[in-house]
C-alpha positions in Angstrom: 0.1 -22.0 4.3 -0.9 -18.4 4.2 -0.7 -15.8 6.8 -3.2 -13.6 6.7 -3.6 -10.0 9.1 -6.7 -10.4 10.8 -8.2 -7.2 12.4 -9.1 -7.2 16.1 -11.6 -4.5 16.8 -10.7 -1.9 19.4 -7.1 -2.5 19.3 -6.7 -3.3 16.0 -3.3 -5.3 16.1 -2.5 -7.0 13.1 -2.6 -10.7 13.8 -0.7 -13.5 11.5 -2.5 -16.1 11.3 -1.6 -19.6 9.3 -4.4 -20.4 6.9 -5.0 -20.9 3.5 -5.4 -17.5 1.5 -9.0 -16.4 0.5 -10.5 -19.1 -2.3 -9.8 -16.7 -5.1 -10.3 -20.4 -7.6 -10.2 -20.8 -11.3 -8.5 -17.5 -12.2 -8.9 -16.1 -15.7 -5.8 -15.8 -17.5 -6.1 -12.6 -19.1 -6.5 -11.1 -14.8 -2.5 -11.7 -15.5 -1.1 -10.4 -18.8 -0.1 -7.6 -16.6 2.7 -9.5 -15.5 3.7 -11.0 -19.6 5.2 -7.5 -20.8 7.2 -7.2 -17.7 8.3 -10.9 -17.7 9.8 -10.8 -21.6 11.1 -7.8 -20.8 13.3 -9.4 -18.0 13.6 -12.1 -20.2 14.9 -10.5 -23.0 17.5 -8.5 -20.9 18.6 -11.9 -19.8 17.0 -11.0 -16.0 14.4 -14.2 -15.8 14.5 -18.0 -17.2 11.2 -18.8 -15.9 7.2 -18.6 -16.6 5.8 -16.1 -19.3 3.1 -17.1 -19.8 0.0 -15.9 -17.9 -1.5 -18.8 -16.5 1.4 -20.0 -15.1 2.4 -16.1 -13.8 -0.7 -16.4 -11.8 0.8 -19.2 -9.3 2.2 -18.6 -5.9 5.8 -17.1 -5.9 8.3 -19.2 -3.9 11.0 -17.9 -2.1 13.2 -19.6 -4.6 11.4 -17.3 -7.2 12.7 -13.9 -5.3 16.3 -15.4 -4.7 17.0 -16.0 -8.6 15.0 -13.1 -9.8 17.2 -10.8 -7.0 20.2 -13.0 -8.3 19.7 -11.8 -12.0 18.5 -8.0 -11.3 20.7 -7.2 -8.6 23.3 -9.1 -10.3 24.2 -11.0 -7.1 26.9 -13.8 -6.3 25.7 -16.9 -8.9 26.0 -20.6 -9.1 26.3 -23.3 -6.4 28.2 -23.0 -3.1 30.3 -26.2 -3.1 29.1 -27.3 0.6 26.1 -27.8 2.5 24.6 -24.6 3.9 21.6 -25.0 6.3 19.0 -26.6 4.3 20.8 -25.7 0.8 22.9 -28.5 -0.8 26.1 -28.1 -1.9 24.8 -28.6 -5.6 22.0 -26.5 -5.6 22.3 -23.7 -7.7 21.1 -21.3 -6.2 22.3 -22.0 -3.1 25.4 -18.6 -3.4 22.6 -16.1 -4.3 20.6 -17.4 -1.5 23.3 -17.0 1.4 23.9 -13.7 0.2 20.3 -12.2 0.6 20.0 -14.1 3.8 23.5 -12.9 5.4 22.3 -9.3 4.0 19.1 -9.8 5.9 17.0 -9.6 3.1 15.1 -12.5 3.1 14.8 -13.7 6.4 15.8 -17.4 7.2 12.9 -19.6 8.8 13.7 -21.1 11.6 17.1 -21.6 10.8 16.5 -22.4 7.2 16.1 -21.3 3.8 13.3 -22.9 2.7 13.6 -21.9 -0.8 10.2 -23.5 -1.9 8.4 -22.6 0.6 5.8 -20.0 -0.6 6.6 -16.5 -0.1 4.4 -13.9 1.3 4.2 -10.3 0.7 5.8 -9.0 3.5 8.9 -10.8 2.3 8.7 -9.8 -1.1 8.3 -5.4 0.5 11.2 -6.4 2.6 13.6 -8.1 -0.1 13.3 -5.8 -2.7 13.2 -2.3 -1.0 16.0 -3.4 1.2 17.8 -4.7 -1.9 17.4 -1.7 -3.8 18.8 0.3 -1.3 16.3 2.0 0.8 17.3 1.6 4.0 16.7 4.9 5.5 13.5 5.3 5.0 12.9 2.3 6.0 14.3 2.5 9.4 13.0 6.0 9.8 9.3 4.4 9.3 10.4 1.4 11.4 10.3 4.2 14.3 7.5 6.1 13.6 6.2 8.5 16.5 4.9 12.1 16.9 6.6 15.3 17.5 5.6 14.5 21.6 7.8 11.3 21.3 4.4 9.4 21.2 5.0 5.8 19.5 2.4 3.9 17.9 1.8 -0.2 17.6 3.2 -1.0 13.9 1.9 -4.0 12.1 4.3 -7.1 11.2 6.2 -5.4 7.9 4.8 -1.8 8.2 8.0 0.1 7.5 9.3 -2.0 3.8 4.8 -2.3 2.6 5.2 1.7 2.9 8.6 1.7 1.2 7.6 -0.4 -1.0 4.2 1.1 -2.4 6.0 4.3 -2.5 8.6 3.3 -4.6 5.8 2.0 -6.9 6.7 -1.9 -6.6 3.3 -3.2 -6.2 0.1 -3.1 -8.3 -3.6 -2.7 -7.6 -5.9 -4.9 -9.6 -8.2 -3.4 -11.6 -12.3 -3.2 -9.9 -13.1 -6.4 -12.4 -10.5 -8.3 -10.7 -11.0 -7.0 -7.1 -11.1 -10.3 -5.7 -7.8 -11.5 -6.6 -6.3 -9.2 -4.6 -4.5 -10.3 -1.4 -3.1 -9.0 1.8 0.7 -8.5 2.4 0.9 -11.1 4.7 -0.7 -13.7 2.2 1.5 -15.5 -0.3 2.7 -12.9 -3.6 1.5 -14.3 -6.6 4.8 -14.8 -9.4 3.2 -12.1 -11.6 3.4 -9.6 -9.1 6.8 -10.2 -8.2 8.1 -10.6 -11.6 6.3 -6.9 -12.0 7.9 -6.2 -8.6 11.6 -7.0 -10.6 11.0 -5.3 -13.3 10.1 -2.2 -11.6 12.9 -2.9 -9.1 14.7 -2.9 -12.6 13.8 0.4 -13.9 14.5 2.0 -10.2 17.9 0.7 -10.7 18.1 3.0 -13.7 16.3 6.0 -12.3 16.7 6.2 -9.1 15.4 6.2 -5.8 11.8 7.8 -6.0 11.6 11.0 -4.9 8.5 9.2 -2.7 10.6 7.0 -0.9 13.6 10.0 -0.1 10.7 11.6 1.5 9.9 9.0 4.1 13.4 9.6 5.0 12.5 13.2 6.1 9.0 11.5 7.9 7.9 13.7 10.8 4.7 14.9 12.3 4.2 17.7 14.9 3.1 16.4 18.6 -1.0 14.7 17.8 -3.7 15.7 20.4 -4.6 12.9 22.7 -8.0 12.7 21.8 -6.8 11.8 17.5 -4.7 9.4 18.4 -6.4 6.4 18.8 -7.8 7.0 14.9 -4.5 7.7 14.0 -3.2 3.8 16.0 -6.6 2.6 13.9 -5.0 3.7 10.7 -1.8 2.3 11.0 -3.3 -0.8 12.2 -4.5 -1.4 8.4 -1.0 -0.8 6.8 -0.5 -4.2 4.7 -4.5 -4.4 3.5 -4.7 -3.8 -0.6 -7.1 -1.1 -1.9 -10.2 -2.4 -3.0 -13.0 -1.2 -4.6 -15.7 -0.4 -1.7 -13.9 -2.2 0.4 -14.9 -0.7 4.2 -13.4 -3.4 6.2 -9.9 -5.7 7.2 -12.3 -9.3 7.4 -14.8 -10.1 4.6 -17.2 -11.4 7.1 -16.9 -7.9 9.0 -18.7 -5.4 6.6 -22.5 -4.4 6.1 -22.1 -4.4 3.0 -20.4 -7.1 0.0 -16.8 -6.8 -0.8 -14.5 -8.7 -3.3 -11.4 -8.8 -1.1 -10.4 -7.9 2.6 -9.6 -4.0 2.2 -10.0 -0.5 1.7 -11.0 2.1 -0.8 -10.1 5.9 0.1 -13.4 6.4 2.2 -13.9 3.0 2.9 -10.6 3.0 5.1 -11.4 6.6 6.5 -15.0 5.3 7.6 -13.9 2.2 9.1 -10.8 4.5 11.2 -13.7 6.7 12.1 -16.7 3.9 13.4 -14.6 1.2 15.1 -12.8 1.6 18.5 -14.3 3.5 21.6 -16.0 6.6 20.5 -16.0 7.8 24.2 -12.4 8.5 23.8 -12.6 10.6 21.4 -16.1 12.5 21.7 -15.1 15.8 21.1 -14.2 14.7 17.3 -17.0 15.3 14.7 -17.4 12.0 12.6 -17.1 13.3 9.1 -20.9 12.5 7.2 -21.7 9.1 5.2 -19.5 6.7 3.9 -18.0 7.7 0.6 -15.7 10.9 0.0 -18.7 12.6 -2.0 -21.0 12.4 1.5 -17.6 13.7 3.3 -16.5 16.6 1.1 -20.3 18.0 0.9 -21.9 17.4 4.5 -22.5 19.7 7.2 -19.9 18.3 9.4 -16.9 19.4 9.0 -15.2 22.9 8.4 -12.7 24.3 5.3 -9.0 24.1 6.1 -5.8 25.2 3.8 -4.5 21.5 3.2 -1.1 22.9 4.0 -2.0 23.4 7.6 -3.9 20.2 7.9 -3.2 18.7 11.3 -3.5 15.2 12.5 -7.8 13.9 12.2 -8.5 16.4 9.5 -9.1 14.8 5.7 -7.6 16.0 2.7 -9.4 15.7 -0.2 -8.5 15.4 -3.8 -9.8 16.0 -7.7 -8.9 16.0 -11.1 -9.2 20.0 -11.1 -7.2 20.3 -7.9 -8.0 23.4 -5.9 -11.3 24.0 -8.5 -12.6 20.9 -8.4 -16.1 21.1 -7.1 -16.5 19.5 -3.6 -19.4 17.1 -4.8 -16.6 15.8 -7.7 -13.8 15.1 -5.4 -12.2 11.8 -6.2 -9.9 11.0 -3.3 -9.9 11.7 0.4 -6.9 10.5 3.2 -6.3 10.9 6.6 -3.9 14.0 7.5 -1.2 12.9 9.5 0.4 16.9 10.0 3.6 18.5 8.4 2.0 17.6 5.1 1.6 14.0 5.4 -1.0 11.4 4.6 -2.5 8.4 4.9 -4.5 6.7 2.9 -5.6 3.5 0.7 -4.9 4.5 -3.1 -5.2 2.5 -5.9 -2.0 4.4 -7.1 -0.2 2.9 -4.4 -2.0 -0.5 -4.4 -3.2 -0.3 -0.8 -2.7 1.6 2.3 0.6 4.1 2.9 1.9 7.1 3.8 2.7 9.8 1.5 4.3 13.3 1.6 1.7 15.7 -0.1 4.0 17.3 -2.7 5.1 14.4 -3.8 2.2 12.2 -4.3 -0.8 14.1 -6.3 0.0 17.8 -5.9 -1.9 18.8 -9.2 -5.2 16.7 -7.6 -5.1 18.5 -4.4 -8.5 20.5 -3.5 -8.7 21.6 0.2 -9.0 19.9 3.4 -11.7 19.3 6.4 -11.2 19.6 10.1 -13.9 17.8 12.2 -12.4 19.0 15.6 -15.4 20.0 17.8 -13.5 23.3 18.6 -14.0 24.4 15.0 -16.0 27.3 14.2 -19.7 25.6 12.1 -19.5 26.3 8.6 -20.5 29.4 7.0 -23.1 28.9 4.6 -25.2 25.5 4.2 -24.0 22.5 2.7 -24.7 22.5 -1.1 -27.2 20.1 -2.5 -26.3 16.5 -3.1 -26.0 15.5 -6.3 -25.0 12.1 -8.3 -20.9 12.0 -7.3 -19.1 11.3 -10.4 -16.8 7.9 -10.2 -14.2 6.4 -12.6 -12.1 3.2 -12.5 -8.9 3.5 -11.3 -6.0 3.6 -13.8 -3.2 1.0 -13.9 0.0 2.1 -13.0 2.7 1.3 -16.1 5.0 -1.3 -16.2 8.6 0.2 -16.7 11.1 -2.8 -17.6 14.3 -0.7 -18.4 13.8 2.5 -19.5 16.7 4.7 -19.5 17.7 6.8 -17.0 16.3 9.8 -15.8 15.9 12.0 -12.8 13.7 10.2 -9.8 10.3 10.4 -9.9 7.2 9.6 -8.3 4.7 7.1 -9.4 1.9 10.5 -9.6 -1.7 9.0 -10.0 -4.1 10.2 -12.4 -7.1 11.7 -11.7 -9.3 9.0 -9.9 -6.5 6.3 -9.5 -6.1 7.5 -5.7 -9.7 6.5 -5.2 -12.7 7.1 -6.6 -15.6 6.3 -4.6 -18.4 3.7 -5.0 -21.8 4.3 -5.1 -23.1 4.6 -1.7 -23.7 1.8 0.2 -27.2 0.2 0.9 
């Protein structure tokens, strides 16, 4: 059984709920030879004895999966443990490498039991590897996420390690012809994705801790004006939901408009923060025009900020000629957060996180919008509208073992953070 995050409008608390995932059915095989390259990699550096082949990559991961691929890359106690343990037999041989990632807290025992073949979801998967790999801090430091008044927010089962984990670059955004295989973090991980996830986990072993992820362990924001911070509780709602092309909306029966999968492109997620939840409370906030980030970067509404000083509510927008990129060609907008911080659903991070400016597109950044009512009205009119120019969002490579080198981020092209749609309707 699945458990999929359903939103509940107004307070927006991710719920768990058991049920089977989405009917994605017969899935092409070629939607998976992503996963091959990274799977004979592994294979050939003696990290994985299983599937290669696409087809069968495509399958639901098992918790059994994670333990011998965490086993292998992590190079982890082997072999069986001699007695019963829980629900492991003595025999079973994977029985050491699976106390060891449960008495590390890793993977998380179910009610008292391993469960190895038990499907496993993608809240586990965020949790076992980034853990695993050492990232801690930032972890916890995102586990207690609050404002520079000491205001806290309502987190989302798995918040902190889905963060950690599409900073580090572990997970992958399908391309927009296979939007609707993608899934929710709380839906079972397919085995191609976490083979990818190990052979990435791989290459960080090598390299390094991202320089992305050492940022979240400097996270913090200045105090947030009362009147943002219900969009702000709205946005981190949605942490676990995939990026998906014109996606506008956490339940497919919940949108206007079609969608592949339950999700969020760039504007999608910014007009859904902005149009759900009680207005009333927070009147005195200009609603930033249309739904894609071509309507939002060229409307009237809405007034010209330094992105550097971009405080919480305002968006920051982004382009493939950064600071000279026209507004009506900007490819990527987020929600500011303060102190340089972002959130935002990115294709280059396979959903929604939270990102430190410098460190995530610095080359893409254009400028920022404030929509505070207190804001002075724009200068001059807003320019004419024109067709918004769109691309498809690139793939982010699959490293298996490169050699090492300093840390880096995983930097998104021009239009992998987002580019929009054509409008709706």
């Amino acid at each position: 059984m699945a458990l999929v995050p359903v939103g509940v409008v107004g307070s927006l608390t991710a719920v768990a709920l058991a049920q089977p995932a989405p009917g994605d059915g017969p899935v092409p095989s070629a939607a998976f030879r992503y996963a091959q390259e990274a799977a004979r990699g592994l294979t050939k550096a003696n990290l994985w004895a299983g599937e290669v082949d696409a087809v069968a990559l495509s399958r639901d991961a098992t918790r059994r999966d994670l333990v011998r691929l965490m086993q292998l890359v992590l190079k982890l106690p082997g072999g069986a443990i001699g007695t019963p343990w829980r629900d492991i037999a003595p025999d079973d041989a994977d029985g050491a490498a699976t106390r060891h990632v449960i008495a590390r807290g890793w993977l998380q025992a179910s009610a008292g039991q391993a469960v190895l073949d038990q499907p496993l979801t993608g809240i586990e998967a965020n949790r076992a590897w980034t853990l695993g790999l050492g990232m801690k801090k930032a972890i916890n430091t995102m586990a207690r996420l609050r404002d520079g008044g000491g205001h806290t927010f309502t987190l989302p089962v798995g918040f902190a390690t889905s963060i950690t984990a599409r900073e580090a670059g572990l997970r992958r955004n399908f391309p927009a012809s296979d939007e609707a295989l993608e899934r929710t973090d709380a839906q079972p991980i397919r085995l191609a994705d976490l083979v990818l996830m190990a052979a990435r986990g791989h290459a960080i072993r090598g390299n390094g801790i991202p320089s992305a992820v050492r940022a979240l362990e400097r996270f913090s924001i200045p105090a947030i004006a009362p009147e943002v911070r219900p969009l702000v509780q709205r946005a981190l709602s949605l942490v676990g939901y995939p990026y998906v092309w014109g996606g506008e909306a956490p339940d497919l029966n919940a949108s206007a408009d079609p969608q592949a999968a339950a999700g969020f492109d760039c504007s999608g997620f910014i007009y859904f923060v902005w149009h759900t939840g009680d207005r009333a409370a927070e009147a005195s906030i200009n609603v930033p025009d249309g739904r894609t980030t071509y309507t939002m970067n060229v409307g009237s509404r809405g007034v010209k900020v330094p992105w550097k000083k971009a405080q919480a509510g305002d968006l920051v927008f982004f382009g493939a000629a950064g600071p000279k990129t026209p507004d009506a060609e900007a490819s990527h907008t987020s929600l500011a957060l303060g102190n340089r911080w972002i959130i935002h659903s990115s294709g280059g991070r396979a959903g929604l996180s939270i990102s430190f400016l410098p460190t995530y597109w610095p080359a893409g950044i254009q400028d920022a919008r404030t929509y505070r009512a207190a804001a002075a009205p724009p200068a001059t009119a807003a320019p004419v509208a024109t067709t918004p120019t769109t691309s498809t969002p690139a793939a982010v490579p699959t490293p298996v073992a490169p050699a090492p080198t300093a840390p880096q981020p995983p930097a998104p092209p021009p239009g992998s953070g987002g580019a929009q749609p054509p409008p709706p309707g």
